[in-house]
C-alpha positions as CSV (number, residue, x, y, z in Angstrom):
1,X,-8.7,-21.1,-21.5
2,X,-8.1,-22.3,-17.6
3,X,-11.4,-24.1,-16.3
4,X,-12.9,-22.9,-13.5
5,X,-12.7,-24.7,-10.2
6,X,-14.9,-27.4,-9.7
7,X,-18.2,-27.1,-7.0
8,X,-16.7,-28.5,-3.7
9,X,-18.5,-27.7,-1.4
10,X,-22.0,-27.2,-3.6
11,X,-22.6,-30.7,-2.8
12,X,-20.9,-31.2,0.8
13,X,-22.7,-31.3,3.8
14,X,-23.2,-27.8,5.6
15,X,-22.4,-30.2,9.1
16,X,-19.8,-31.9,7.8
17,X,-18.6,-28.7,6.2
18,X,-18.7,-26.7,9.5
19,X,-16.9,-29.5,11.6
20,X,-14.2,-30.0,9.0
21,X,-13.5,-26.3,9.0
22,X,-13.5,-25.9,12.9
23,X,-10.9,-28.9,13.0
24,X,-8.9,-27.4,10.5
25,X,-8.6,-23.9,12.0
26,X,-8.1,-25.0,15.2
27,X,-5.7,-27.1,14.1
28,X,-3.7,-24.4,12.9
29,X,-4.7,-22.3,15.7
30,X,-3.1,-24.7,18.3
31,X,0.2,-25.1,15.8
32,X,0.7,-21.7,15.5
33,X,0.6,-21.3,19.3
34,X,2.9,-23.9,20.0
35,X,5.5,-22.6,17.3
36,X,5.3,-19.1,19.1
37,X,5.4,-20.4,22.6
38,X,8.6,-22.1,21.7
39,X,10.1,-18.9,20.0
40,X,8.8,-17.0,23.2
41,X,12.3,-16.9,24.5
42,X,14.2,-15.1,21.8
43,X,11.9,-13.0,20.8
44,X,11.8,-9.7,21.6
45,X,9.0,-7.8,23.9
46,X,7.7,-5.3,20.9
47,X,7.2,-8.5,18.5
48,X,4.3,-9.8,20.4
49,X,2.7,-6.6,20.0
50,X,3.4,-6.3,16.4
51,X,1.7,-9.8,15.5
52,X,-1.1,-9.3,17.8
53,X,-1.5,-6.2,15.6
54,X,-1.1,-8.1,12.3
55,X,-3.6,-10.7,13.1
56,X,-6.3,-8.1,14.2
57,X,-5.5,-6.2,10.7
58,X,-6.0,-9.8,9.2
59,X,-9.6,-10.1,11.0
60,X,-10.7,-7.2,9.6
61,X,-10.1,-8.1,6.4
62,X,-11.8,-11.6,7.2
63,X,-15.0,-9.3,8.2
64,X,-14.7,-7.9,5.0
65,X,-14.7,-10.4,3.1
66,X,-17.8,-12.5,4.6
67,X,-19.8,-9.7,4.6
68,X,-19.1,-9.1,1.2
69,X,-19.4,-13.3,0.3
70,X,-23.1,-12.9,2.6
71,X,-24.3,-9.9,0.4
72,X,-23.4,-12.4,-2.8
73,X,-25.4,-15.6,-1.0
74,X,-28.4,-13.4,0.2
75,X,-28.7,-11.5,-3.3
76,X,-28.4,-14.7,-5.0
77,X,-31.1,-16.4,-2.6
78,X,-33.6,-13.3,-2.9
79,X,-33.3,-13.2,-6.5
80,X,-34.3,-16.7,-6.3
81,X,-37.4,-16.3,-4.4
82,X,-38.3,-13.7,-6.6
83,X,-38.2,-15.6,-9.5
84,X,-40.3,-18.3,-8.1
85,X,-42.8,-15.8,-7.2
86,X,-43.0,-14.1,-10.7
87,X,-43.2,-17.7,-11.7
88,X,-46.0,-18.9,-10.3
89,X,-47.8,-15.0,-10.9
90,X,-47.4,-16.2,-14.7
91,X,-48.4,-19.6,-14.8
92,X,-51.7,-18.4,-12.9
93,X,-52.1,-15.9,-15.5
94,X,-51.3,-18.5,-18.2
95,X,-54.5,-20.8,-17.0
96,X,-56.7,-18.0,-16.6
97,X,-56.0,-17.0,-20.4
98,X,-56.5,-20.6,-21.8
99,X,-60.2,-19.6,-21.2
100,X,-59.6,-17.8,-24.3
101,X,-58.4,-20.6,-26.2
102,X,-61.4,-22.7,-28.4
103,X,-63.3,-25.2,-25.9
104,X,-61.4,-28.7,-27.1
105,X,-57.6,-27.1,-26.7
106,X,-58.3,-24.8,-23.8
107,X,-59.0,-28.2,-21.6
108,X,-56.1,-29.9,-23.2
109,X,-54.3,-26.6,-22.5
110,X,-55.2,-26.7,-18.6
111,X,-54.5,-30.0,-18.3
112,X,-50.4,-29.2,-19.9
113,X,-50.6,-26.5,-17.6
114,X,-51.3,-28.6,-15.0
115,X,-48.5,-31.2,-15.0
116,X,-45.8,-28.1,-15.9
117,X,-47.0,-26.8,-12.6
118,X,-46.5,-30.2,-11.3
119,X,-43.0,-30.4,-12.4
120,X,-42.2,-26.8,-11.2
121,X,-43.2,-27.7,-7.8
122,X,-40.9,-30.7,-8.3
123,X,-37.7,-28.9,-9.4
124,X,-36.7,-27.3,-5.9
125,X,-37.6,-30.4,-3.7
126,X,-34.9,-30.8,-1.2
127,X,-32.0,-33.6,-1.6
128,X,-32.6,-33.3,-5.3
129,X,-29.9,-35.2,-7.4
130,X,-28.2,-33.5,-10.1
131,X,-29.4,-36.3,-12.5
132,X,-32.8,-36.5,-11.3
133,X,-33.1,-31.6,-11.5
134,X,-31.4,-32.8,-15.5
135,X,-34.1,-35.6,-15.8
136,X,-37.0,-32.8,-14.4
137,X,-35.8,-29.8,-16.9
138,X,-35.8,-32.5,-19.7
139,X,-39.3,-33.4,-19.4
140,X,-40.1,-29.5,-18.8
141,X,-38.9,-28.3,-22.4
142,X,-40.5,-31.7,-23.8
143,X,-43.9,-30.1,-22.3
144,X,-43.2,-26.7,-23.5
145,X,-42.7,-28.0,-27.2
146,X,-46.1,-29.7,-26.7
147,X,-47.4,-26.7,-25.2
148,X,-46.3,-24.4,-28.1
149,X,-46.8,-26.6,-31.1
150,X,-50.7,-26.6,-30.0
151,X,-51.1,-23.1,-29.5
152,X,-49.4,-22.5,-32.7
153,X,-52.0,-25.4,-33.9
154,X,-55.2,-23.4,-32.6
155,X,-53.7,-20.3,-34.1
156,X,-53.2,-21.3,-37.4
157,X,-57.3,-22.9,-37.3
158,X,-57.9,-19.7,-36.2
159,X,-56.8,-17.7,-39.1
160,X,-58.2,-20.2,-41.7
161,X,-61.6,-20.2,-39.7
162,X,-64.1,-17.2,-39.4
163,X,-66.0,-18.1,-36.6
164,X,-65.1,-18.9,-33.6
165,X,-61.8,-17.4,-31.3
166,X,-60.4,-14.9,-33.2
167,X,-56.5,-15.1,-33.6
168,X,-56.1,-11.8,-31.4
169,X,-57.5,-13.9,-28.8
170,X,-54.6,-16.9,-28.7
171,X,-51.9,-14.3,-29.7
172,X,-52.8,-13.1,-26.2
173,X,-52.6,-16.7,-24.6
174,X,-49.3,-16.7,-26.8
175,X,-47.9,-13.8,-24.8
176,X,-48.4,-15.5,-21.2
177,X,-47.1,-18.7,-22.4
178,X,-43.5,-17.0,-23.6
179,X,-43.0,-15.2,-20.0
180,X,-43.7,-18.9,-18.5
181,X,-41.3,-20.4,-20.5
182,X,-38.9,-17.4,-20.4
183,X,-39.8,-17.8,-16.1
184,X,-38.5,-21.2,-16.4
185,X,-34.8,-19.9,-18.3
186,X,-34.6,-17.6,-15.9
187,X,-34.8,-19.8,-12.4
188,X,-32.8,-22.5,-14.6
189,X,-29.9,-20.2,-14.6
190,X,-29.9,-18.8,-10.8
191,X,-30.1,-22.0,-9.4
192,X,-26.8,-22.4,-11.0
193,X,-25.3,-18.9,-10.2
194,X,-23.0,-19.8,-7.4
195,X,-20.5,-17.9,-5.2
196,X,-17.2,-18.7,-7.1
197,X,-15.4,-21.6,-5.4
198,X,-12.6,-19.5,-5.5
199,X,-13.9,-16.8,-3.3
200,X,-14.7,-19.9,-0.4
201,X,-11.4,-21.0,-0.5
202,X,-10.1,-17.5,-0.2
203,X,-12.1,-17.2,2.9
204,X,-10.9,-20.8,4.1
205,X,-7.3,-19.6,3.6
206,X,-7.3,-15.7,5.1
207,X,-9.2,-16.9,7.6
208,X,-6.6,-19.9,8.8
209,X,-3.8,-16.8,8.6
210,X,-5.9,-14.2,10.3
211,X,-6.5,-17.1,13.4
212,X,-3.0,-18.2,13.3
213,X,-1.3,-15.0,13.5
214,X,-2.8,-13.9,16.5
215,X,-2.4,-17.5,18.1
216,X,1.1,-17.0,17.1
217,X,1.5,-13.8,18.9
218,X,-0.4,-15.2,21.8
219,X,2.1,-17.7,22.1
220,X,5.1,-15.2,21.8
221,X,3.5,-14.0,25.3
222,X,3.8,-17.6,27.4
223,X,0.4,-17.7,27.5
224,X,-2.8,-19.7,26.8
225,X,-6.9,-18.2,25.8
226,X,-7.9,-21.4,24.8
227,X,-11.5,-20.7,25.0
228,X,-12.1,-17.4,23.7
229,X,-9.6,-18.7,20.6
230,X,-12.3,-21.4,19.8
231,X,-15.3,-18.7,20.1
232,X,-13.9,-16.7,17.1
233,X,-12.8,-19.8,15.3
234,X,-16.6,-21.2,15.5
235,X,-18.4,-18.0,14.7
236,X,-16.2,-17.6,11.9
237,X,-16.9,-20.9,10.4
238,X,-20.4,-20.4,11.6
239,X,-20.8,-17.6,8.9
240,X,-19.0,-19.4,6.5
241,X,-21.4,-22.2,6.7
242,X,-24.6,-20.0,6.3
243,X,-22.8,-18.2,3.4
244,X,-22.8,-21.7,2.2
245,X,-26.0,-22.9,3.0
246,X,-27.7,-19.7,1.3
247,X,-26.2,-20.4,-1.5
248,X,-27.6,-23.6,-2.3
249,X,-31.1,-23.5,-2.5
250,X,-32.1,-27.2,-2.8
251,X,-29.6,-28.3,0.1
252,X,-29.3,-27.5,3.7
253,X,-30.9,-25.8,6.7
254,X,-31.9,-22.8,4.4
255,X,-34.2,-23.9,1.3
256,X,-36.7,-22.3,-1.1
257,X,-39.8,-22.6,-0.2
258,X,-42.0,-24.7,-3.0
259,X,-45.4,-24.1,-1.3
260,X,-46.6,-21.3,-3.3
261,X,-46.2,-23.3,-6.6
262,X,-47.4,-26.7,-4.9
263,X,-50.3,-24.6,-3.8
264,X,-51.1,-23.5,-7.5
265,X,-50.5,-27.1,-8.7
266,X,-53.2,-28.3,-6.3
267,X,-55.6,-25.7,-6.9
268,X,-55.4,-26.1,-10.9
269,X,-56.0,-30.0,-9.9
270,X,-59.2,-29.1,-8.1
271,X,-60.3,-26.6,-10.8
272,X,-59.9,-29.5,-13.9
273,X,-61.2,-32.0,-11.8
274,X,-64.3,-30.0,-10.8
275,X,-68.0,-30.9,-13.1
276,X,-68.5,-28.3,-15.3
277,X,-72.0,-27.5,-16.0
């Protein structure tokens, strides 16, 4: 089974990224010129046209294509912010049900609830390593084991005990907990759903043909647009670039925001920490 191309450009600079990528298309931009300037003289007056033609066919189908790779990034980075949001919606629901729990494991409960938040809030901080997002959903499913193995801990005191929370009662906190930890399964994997490397360097490579056809039949003409030449290479690369940038969401100019799950972690501080009559 062939393995799929490695992540490039996940972890390269969007600036260095965008530079690299103007260099290279201008590069090939000024080549092709220079290669139909000098065959200028043999050619014939209709071929001019015909490559002009070509190259214009060849930007349409560059269109296409990064409108269809935007629609990927911006799916991708909405279904991202939705997450988060459904995310922190359970977690608050989560605390608010460990009110239901017995006195002595509800506060334990909060208090687990309230350094998963913690590390939540942590796991889309910008310039995150790879080692140190590894080292964070580590620690994450070490809390959830804690989390469930004393909610399965009340539960089982519950059914042996008369008084007290009933079962139904922690069966209910069960339920919240299990969309939480699903929550977390679910962010987990679209932070790793990526545009496929393959479909970047497809846009890298029609997009070098489509600007070096119509240099070429620029050239074929005895004549020189240097400057409108290096507007369509940089809006081109400027596309690619936010494509790029939208599809990471720890990384670049365009980020997840972490505030609404900071704002729950702080507000879950201030509600532990708080006397309680």
């Amino acid at each position: 089974m062939p393995k799929p191309l490695p992540e490039v450009f996940h972890y390269f600079h969007e600036a260095a990224f965008f530079i690299v990528l103007v260099a290279l298309l201008l590069l090939v931009t000024e080549c092709a010129f220079r290669y139909g300037r000098r065959r200028a003289a043999n050619a014939r007056e209709h071929l001019s046209g015909q490559v002009t033609a070509l190259g214009g066919t060849l930007l349409g189908l560059v269109a296409l294509m990064l409108g269809f790779a935007f629609g990927m990034a911006l799916g991708r980075f909405n279904t991202r912010q939705d997450l988060l949001r459904q995310e922190v919606n359970d977690l608050q629901t989560s605390y608010l049900f460990a009110d239901l729990l017995p006195r002595d494991g509800a506060q334990k409960m909060k208090s687990q609830i309230y350094e998963y938040t913690g590390l939540r809030a942590e796991y889309y901080t910008p310039g995150t390593r790879a080692d140190q997002m590894r080292d964070n959903i580590d620690r994450t499913n070490i809390l959830q084991n804690e989390m469930w193995t004393e909610t399965v801990r009340l539960l089982e005191r519950a059914n042996t005990e008369k008084a007290g929370v009933g079962a139904d009662q922690i069966v209910n906190f069960m339920d919240t907990l299990t969309r939480v930890f699903s929550d977390e399964n679910d962010r987990t994997a679209a932070r790793g759903n990526h545009i496929p490397e393959a479909i970047i360097w497809l846009l890298i490579f029609v997009s070098a043909c489509a600007t070096g056809t119509l240099a070429y039949g620029i050239g074929l003409k005895s004549t020189r647009i240097f400057w409108p030449n290096v507007v369509l290479v940089m809006a081109i690369c400027s596309v690619l670039t936010i494509i790029l940038d939208l599809d990471r969401p720890i990384r670049g100019v365009i980020i997840i925001n972490q505030g609404s799950m900071a704002a729950l972690h702080q507000t879950i501080g201030g509600d532990i920490k708080a006397p309680r009559e």
